[in-house]
C-alpha positions in Angstrom: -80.7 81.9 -13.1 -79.3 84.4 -10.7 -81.4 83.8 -8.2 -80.4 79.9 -7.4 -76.7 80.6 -8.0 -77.2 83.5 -5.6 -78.7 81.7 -3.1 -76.1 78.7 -3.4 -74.0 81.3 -3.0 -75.0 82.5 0.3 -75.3 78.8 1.7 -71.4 78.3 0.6 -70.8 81.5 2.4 -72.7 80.6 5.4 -71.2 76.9 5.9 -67.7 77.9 5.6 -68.2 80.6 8.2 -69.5 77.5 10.0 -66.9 74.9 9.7 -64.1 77.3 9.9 -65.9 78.0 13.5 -65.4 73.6 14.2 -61.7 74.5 16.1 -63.2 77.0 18.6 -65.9 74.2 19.6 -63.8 71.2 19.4 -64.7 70.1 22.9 -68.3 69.8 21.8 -67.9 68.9 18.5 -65.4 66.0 19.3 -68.2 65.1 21.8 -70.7 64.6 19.1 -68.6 62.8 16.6 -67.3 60.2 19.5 -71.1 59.9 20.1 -72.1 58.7 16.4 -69.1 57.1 15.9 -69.8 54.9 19.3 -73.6 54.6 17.8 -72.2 53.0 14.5 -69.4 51.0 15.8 -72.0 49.0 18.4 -74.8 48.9 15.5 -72.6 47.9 13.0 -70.1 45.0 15.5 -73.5 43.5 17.0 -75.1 42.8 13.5 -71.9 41.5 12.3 -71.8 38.8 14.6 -75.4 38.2 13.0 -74.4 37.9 9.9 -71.6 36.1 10.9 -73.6 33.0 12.2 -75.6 33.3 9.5 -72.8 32.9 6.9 -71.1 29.9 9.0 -74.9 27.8 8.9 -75.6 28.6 4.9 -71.8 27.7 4.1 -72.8 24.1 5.7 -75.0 23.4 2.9 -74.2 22.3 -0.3 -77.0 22.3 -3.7 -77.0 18.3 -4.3 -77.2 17.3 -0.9 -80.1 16.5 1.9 -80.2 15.4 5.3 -83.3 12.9 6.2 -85.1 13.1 9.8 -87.6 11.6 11.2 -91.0 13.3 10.9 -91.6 16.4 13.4 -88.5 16.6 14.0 -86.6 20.0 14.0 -83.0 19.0 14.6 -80.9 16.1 14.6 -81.3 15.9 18.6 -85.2 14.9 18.6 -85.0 12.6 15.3 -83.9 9.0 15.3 -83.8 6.0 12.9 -83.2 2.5 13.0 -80.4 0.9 11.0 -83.0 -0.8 8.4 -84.5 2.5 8.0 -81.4 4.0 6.7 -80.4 1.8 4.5 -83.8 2.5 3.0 -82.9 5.8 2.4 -79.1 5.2 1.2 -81.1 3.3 -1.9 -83.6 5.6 -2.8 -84.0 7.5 -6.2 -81.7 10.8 -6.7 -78.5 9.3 -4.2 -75.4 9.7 -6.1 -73.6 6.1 -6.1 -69.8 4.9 -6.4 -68.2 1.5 -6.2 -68.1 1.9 -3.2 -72.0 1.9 -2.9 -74.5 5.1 -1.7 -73.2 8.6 -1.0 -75.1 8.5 2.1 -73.8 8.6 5.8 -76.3 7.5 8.5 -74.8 9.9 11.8 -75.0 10.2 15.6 -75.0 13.5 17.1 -74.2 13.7 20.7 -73.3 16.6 23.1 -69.9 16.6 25.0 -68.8 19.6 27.6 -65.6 21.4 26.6 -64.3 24.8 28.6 -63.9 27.4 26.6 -60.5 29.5 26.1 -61.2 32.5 26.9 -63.5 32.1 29.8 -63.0 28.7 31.5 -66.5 28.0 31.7 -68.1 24.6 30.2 -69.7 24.6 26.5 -71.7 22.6 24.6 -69.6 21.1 21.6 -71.2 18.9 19.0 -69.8 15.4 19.1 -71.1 13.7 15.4 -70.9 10.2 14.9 -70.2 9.1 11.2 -70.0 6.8 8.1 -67.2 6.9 5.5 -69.2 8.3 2.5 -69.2 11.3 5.3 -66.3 12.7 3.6 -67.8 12.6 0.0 -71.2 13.6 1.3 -69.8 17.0 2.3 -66.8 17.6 0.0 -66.0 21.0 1.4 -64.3 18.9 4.6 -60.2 19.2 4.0 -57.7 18.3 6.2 -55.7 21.2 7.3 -53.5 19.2 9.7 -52.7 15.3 10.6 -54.5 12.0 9.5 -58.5 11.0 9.3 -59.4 9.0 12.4 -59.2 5.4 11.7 -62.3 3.3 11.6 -63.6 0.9 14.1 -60.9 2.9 16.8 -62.0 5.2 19.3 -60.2 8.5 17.5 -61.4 11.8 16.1 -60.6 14.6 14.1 -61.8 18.3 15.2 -63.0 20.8 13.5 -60.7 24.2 13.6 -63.6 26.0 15.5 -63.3 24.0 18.0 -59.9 23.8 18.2 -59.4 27.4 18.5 -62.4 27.6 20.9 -62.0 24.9 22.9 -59.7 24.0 25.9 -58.2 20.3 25.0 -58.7 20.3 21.4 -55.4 20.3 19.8 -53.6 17.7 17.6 -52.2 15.1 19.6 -54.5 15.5 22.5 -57.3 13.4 24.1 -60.8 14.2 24.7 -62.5 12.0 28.0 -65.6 11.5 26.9 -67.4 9.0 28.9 -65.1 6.3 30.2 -63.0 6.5 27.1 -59.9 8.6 25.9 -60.2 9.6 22.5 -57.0 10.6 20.6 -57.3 13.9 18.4 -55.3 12.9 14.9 -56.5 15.6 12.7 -57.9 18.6 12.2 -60.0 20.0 9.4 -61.6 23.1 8.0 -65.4 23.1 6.2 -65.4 26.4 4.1 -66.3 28.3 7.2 -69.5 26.2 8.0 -70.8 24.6 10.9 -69.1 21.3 11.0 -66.0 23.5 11.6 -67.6 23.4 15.4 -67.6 20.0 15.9 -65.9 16.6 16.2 -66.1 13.8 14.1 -65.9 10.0 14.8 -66.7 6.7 13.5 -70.3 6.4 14.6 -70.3 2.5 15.6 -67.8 3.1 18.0 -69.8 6.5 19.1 -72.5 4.3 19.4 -70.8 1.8 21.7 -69.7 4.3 23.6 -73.1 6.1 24.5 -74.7 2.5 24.6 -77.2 3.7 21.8 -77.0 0.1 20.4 -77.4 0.3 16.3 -79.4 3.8 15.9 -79.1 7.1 14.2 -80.2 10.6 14.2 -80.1 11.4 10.7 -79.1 10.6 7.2 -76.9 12.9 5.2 -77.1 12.1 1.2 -75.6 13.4 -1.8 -78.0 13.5 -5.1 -77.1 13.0 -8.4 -77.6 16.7 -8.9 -79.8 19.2 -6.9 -82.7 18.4 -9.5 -82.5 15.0 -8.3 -83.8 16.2 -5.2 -87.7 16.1 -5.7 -87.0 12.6 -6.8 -85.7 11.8 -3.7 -87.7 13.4 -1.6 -91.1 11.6 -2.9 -90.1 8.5 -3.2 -88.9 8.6 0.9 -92.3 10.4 1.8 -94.2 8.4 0.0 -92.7 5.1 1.3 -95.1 3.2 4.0 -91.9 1.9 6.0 -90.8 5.2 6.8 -91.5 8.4 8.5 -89.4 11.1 7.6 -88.8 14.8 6.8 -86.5 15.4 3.5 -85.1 18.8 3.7 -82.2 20.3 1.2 -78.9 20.7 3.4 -79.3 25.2 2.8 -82.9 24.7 3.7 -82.2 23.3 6.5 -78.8 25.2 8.2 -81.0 28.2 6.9 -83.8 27.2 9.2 -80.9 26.7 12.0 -79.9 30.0 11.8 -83.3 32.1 11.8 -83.8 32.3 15.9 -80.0 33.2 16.8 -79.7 36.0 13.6 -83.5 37.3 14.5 -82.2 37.8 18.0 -79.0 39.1 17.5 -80.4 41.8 15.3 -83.2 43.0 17.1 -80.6 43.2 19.7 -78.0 45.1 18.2 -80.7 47.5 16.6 -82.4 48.2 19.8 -79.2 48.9 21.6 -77.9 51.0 19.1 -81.1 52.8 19.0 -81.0 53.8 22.6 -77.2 55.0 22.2 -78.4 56.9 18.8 -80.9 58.9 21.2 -78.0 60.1 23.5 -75.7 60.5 20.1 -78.8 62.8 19.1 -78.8 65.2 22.2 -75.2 65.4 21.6 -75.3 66.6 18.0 -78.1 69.2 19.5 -76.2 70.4 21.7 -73.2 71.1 19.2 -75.1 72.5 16.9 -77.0 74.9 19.5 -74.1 76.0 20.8 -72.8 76.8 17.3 -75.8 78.6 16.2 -75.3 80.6 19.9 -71.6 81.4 18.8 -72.6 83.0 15.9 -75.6 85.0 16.5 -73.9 88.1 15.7 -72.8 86.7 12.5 -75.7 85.4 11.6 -77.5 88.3 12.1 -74.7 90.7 10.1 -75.4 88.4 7.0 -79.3 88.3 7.4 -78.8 92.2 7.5 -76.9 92.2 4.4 -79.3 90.2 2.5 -78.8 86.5 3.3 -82.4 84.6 3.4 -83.2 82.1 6.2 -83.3 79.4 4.0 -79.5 80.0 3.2 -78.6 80.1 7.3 -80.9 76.7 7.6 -79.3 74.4 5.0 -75.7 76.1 6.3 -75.9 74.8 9.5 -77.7 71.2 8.2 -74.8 70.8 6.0 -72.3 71.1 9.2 -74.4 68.9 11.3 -74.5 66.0 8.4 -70.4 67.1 8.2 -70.7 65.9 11.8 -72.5 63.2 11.2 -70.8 61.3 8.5 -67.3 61.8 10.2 -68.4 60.4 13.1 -70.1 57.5 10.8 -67.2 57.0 9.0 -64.5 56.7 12.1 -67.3 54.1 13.6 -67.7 52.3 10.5 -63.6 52.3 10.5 -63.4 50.9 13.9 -65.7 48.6 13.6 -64.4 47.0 10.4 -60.8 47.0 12.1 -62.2 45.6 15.6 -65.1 42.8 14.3 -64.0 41.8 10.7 -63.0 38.1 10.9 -63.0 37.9 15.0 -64.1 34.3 15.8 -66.0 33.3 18.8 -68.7 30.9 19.6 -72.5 31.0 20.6 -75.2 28.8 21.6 -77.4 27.4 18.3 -81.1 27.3 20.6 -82.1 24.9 18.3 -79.2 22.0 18.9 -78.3 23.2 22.2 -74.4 23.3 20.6 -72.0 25.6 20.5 -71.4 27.0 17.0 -68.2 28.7 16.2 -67.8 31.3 13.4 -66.3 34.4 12.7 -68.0 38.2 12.4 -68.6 39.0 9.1 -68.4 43.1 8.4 -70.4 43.6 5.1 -70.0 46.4 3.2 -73.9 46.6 3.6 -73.2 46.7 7.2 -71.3 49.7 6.8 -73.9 51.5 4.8 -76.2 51.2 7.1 -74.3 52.0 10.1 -73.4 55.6 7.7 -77.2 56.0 7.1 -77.7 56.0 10.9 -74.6 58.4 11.3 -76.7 60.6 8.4 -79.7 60.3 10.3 -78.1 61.5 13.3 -77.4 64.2 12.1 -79.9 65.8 10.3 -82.1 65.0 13.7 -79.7 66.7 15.6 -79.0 69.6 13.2 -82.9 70.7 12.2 -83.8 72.4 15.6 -81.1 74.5 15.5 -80.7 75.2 11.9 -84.2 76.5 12.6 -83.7 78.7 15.5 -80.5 80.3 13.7 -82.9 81.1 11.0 -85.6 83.1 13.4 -82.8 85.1 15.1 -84.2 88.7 15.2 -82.0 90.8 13.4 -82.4 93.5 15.3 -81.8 92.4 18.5 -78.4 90.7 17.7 -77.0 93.3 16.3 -77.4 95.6 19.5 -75.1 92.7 21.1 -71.8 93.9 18.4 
């Protein structure tokens, strides 16, 4: 039993000699931690605009709900249907009903320029032509400010995205789209999701406008009950007058949201990859120059019995040291910097502008520590191991 505790013993001795060394190499030492603290922040900010986007297209959809297009097509931009067709689909199996008639909201989807705030330049921003049961269809719409646009009147409500994004978009504003003014009489939030980047309209008078006489791009439905929606689905596939793709409303913002995140995070990992390399040379070079600083020392305690082992785990344990401070003040800044910051980027798939704010999980943060960890050890094995094959003899001539 003596022989571990002995040996733990020796590390302890070792890595305090170690750490209490840190002040006399703070230039290099504050180097490396800047360095994986730089690595973590990037890794951990990129992917959290990942995650972000990912969050705003699964908060769009809702269990008991669907959207209907045409067959083949991926998005609401290539799809299109015909009045008769979507009354069809409004009285199908599965649609949840209320005096009112079908849950169901045939809608026009049309892209309008907007400048952005902060940079002036022109953006894609979703213009959607609806139905009344629009509002019931998707039930996580509120009204955060003024009145619903009025039907049959060329007014719209924005989303809050787009009103913090956007130039123009405020309450009490007008959009020019086309040859028309459009007031702005209300603004509303959607739990975060995408519809928060767009504006709404009565889509008869969006068609008017656009001249795209009495057509649609796709049908959003609510169902009975998200069992309902197998029902639903085979009774609109199956039907000879139509041609159409049923999807569940998470299946397909899910779908939306696979090219941008893919990108995103084979872009922040590859980045941050490329700074971890520098952050690793860094660490080397610290931990070198600390296994130079204490040759003599090193050499004193191998001469009074301490093994090799003890002098390699010692100066592993101050290069993970190292390495989780400089995780943890990255992690820190990025949660303090990212967390909650909203901006906008271009969905590939609609061509839109989707606006949604960074989202700084707490599995983020473990994984921008892990790298930190794994910075370290990198950077601390090479030099634990040349500290450990210093010849005794020859550094104790130096004293």
């Amino acid at each position: 039993m003596s022989g571990p505790i002995n040996w733990l013993s020796q590390v302890a001795s070792v890595s305090k000699f170690g750490l209490l060394s840190i002040p006399q190499r703070r230039g290099s030492v504050a180097a490396a931690v800047i360095g994986i603290a730089g690595v973590v922040a990037v890794l951990v900010g990129v992917l959290s605009m990942g995650v972000g986007f990912e969050k705003a297209m699964t908060a769009s959809g809702s269990p008991d709900a669907a959207i209907v297009l045409r067959s083949g097509a991926d998005t609401e931009m290539v799809s299109g249907f015909l009045r008769e067709s979507t009354r069809i689909i409004a009285d199908a199996p599965g649609v949840e009903r209320t005096a009112a008639g079908p849950l169901a909201s045939a809608e026009l989807f049309v892209i309008i320029n907007l400048p952005k705030r902060s940079t002036g330049t022109d953006a894609n921003v979703p213009m959607r032509g609806v139905e009344p049961a629009a509002l019931q269809v998707r039930d996580k719409l509120k009204l955060v400010d003024g009145r619903m646009f009025e039907w049959g009147k060329n007014e719209v409500v924005a989303g809050i995205g787009a009103a913090n994004e956007f130039g123009g978009v405020q309450l009490g504003g007008k959009l020019r789209v086309g040859q028309r003014d459009w007031p702005i009489v209300g603004i509303f939030s959607a739990a975060g999701g995408t519809a928060e980047s767009e504006i709404w309209c009565d889509a008869s008078v969006l068609q008017a406008a656009y001249k795209r006489d009495d057509t649609f791009q796709s049908v959003q439905v609510k169902l009975v009950s998200p069992g309902a929606f197998q029902e639903f689905k085979d009774a609109l596939t199956t039907d000879p007058r139509l041609n159409v793709k049923v999807l569940r409303q998470a299946e397909y913002y899910a779908e939306q949201s696979t090219a941008v995140t893919r990108l995103i995070t084979t872009l922040g990992v590859l980045i941050a990859f490329l700074m971890a390399i520098g952050a690793v040379f860094g660490a080397l070079n610290t931990m070198y120059s600390s296994v130079s600083a204490r040759t003599r020392e090193i050499a004193t305690l191998r001469a009074l019995g301490f093994g090799s082992g003890a002098v390699v785990v010692s100066v592993m344990i101050e290069s993970l040291a190292l390495g989780v401070l400089g995780g943890g003040i990255g992690a820190a800044l990025a949660y303090f910097t990212f967390n909650g910051l909203q901006t906008a980027t271009m969905n590939w798939q609609s061509f839109s502008q989707v606006t949604f704010a960074f989202a700084v999980t707490p599995d983020l943060l473990v994984r921008g520590i892990v790298w930190a960890v794994l910075i370290g050890l990198i950077g601390g094995v090479f030099p634990a191991i040349r500290g450990a094959r210093v010849p005794i003899a020859a550094a104790l001539r130096e004293l």
